[in-house]
C-alpha positions in Angstrom: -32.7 -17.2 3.1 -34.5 -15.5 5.7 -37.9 -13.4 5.8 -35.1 -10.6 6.8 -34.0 -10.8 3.5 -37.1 -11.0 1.6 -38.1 -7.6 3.4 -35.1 -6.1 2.3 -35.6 -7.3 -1.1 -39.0 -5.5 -1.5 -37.8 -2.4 0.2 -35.3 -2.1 -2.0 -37.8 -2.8 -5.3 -40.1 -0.1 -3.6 -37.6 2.9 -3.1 -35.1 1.8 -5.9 -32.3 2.9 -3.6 -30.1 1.2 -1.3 -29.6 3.5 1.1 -33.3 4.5 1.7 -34.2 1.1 1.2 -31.6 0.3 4.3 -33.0 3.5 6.5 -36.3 1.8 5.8 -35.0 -1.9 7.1 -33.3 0.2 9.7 -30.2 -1.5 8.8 -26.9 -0.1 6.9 -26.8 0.2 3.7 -23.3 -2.6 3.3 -25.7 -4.7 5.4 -28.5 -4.8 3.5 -26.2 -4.8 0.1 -24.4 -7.6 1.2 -27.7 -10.0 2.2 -29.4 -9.0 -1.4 -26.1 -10.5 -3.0 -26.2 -13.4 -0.8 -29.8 -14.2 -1.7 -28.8 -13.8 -5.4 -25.9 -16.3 -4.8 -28.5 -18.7 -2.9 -31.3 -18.2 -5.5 -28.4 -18.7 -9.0 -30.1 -15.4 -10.5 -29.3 -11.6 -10.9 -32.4 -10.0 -9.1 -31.4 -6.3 -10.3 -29.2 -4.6 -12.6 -27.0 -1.9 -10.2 -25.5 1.4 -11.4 -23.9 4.6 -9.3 -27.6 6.5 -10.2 -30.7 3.9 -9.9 -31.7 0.1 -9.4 -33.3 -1.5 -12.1 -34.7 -4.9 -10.7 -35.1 -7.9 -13.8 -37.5 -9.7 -14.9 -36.8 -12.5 -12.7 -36.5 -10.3 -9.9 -39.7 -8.4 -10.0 -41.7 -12.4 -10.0 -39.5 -13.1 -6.6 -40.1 -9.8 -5.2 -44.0 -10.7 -5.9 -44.0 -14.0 -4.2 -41.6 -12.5 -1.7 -44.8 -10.6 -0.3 -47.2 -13.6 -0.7 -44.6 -15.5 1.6 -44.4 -12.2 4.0 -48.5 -11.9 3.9 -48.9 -15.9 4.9 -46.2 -15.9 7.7 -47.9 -12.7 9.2 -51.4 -14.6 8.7 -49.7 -17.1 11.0 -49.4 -15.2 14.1 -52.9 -14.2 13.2 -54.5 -17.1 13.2 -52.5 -18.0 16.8 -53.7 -14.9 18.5 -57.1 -14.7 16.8 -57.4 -18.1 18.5 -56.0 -17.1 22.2 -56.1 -13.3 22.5 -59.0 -11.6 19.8 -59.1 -8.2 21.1 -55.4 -8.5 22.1 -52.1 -6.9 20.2 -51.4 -4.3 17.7 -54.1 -3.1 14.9 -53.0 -1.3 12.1 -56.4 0.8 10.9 -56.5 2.9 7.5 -59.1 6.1 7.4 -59.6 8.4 5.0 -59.2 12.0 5.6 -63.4 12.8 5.3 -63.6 9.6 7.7 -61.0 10.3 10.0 -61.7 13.4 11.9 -64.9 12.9 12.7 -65.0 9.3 13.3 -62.3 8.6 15.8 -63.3 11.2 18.5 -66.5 9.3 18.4 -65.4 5.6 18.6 -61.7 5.6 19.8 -63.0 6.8 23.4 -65.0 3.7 23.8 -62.9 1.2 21.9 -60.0 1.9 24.2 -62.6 1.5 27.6 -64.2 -1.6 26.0 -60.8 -3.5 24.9 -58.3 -2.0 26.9 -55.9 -4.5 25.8 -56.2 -3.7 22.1 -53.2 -1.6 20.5 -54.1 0.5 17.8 -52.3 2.5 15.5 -54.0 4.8 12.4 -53.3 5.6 9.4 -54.8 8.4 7.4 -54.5 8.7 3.3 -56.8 8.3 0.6 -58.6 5.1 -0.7 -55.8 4.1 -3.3 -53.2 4.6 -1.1 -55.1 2.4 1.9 -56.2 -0.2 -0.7 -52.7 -1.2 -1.7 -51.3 -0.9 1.8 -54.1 -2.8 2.7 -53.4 -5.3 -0.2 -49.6 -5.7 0.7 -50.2 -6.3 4.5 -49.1 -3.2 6.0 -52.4 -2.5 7.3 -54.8 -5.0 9.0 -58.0 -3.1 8.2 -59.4 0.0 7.1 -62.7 2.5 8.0 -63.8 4.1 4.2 -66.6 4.8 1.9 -67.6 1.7 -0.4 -66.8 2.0 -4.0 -67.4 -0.1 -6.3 -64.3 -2.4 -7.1 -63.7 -3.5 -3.5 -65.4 -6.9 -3.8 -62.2 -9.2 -3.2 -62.4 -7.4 0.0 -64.3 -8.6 3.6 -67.0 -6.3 4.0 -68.3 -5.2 7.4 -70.7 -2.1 7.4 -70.3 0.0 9.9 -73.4 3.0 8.8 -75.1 5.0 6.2 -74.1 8.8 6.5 -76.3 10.9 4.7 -74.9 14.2 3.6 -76.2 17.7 3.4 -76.0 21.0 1.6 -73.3 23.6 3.3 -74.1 27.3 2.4 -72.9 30.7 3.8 -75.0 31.6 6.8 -76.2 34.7 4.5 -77.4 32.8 1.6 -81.0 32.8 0.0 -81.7 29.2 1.2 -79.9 29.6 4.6 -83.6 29.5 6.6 -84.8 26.4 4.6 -85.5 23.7 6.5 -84.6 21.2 4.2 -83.7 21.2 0.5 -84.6 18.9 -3.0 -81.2 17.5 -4.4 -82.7 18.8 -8.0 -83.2 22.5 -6.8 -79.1 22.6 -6.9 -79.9 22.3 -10.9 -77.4 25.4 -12.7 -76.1 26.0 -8.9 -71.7 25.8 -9.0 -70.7 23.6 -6.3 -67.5 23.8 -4.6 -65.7 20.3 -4.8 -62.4 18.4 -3.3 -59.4 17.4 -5.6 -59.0 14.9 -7.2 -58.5 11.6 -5.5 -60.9 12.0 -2.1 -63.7 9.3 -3.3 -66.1 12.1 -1.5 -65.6 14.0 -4.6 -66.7 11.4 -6.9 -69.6 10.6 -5.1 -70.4 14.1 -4.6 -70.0 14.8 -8.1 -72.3 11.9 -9.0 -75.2 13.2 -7.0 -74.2 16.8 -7.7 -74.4 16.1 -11.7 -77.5 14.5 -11.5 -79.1 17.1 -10.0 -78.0 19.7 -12.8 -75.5 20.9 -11.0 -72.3 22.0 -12.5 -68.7 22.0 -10.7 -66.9 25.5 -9.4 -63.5 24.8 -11.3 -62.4 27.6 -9.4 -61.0 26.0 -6.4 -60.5 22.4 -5.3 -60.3 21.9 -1.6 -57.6 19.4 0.0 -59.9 18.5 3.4 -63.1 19.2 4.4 -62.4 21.6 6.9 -61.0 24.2 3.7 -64.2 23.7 1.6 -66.1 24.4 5.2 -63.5 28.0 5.4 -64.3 28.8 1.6 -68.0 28.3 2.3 -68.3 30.7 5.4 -66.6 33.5 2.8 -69.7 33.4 0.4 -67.7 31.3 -2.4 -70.7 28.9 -3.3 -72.3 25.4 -1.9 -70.7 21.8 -1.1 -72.1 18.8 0.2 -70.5 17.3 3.7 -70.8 14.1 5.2 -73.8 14.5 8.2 -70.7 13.3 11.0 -68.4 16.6 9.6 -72.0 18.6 10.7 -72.3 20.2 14.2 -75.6 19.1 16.0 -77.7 22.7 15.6 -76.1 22.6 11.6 -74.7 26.0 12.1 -71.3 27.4 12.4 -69.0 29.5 12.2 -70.9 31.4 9.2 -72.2 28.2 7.8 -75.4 26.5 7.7 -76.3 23.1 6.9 -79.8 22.1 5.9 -80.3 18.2 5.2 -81.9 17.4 1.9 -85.1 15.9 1.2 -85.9 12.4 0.0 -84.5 10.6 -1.6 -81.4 11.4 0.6 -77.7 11.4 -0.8 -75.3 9.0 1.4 -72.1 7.1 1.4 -71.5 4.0 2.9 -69.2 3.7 5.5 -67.6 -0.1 5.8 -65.0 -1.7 7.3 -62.5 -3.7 4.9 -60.2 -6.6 5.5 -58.0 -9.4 3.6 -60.3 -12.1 2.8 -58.1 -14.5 4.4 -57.9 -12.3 7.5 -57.7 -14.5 10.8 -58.6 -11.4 12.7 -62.2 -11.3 11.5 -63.2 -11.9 15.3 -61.7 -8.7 16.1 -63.2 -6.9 13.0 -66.9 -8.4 14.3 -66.6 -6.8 17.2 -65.2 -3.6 16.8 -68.1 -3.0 13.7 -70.5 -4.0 16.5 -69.4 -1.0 18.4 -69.0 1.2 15.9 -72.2 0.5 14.3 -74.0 1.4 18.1 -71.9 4.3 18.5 -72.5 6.0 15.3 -76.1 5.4 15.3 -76.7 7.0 18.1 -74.6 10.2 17.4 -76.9 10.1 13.7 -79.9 9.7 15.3 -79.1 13.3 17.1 -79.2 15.2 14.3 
């Protein structure tokens, strides 16, 4: 047994197909069938039940493929712990974002990260907070840049800023030369929201309906950048994060006018494994992210 075979094995639970499990291990598929049977043979246990049309893994298989991670998880923490030690800012970093994070974040910070640790590696990933959190969870990614929910206690938490967020409206609306806006004057308004699964939308919704506002079930944007386009058309209000805002909060037809106190915000933190040994790494990037952002936020 090998951790070569133990990454096949949970491939293979994940896609339930030897073939895409093997394009996965980028292996062939006799390869990859042969050292599943092999660690069967080894282990005196039928891990799966196999037919022409599907993989159905057993009982027994499902609690190896479980542990099979844990093993996967503690070798990779490892080679953490050695280069945390030697190299900190050194090597490959796998970072999640979500999609209202992503696009407005990175052009700010990925400039400077790359001058100030030239030697760091880093590859991003963009989804949504489920997605991250399990991907995050499983080892695939080393940290990730999102809003805090509640639920994300087992978690290392590193702030990184509070980003308030502001009222879009057409350029041509009634409150369009307002200077700022109450959150309770949106009371009876319809406010245009994202799907379903962007955390934005629930906090949106939370400040949103407790305001009196009511949803526009109309239309439920996929990115930021849409509910921006539907806005500029005269099809309602939304509230956007302040880093999705241009400087002079006006574009393209749209005008953004920050509300009054008590301000509406998200907090923006960066997450790890608790048992990270890369924590020295996630010190110091917050450090500069924190510094960065706060300066572009004290702009507006």
């Amino acid at each position: 047994m090998n951790f070569r075979d133990l990454e096949y094995l949970i491939a293979l639970e994940e896609l339930k197909h030897f073939r895409k499990a093997a394009d996965k291990c980028f292996v062939s598929q006799p390869t990859l069938s042969g050292q599943i049977r092999k660690l069967e043979d080894e282990l005196n246990v039928q891990l799966m039940e196999r037919s022409s049309r599907k993989v159905i893994f057993t009982s027994a298989g499902l609690d190896i493929v479980a542990k099979a991670k844990t093993i996967l998880l503690e070798a990779k923490s490892l080679k953490e712990i050695a280069k945390s030690y030697n190299e900190p800012m050194q090597g490959t970093l796998h970072i999640g974002l979500i999609p209202t994070v992503a696009p407005y974040l990175l052009p700010l910070i990925i400039p400077i990260i790359k001058e100030t640790f030239p030697d760091l590696e880093l590859y991003l990933h963009e989804n949504q907070t489920h997605i991250l959190l399990k991907q995050l969870e499983e080892g695939e990614l080393d940290c990730l840049m999102l809003a805090l929910l509640p639920g994300m206690e087992q978690f290392k938490r590193l702030d990184l800023y509070e980003e308030p967020l502001e009222l879009a409206l057409s350029d041509k609306h009634a409150w369009a030369t307002q200077h700022s806006v109450d959150l309770h004057e949106l009371s009876g308004e319809h406010v245009l929201m994202l799907a379903d699964g962007h955390c934005l939308r629930d906090q949106a919704l939370g400040f949103c309906f407790t305001a009196g506002a009511v949803e526009d079930g109309s239309f439920k944007a996929t990115s930021l950048e849409t509910l921006r386009h539907m806005i500029s058309a005269e099809n309602g209000l939304t509230l956007l994060p302040q880093l999705a805002i241009p400087l002079n909060r006006h574009q393209s037809g749209v005008k953004y006018i920050p509300f009054k106190s008590p301000i509406p915000s998200r907090t923006i933190t960066l997450l790890s494994r608790s048992n990270s040994a890369r924590q020295v790494c996630f010190e110091q990037l917050a450090e500069l992210i924190c510094k960065a952002v706060k300066s572009r936020l004290a702009e507006y």
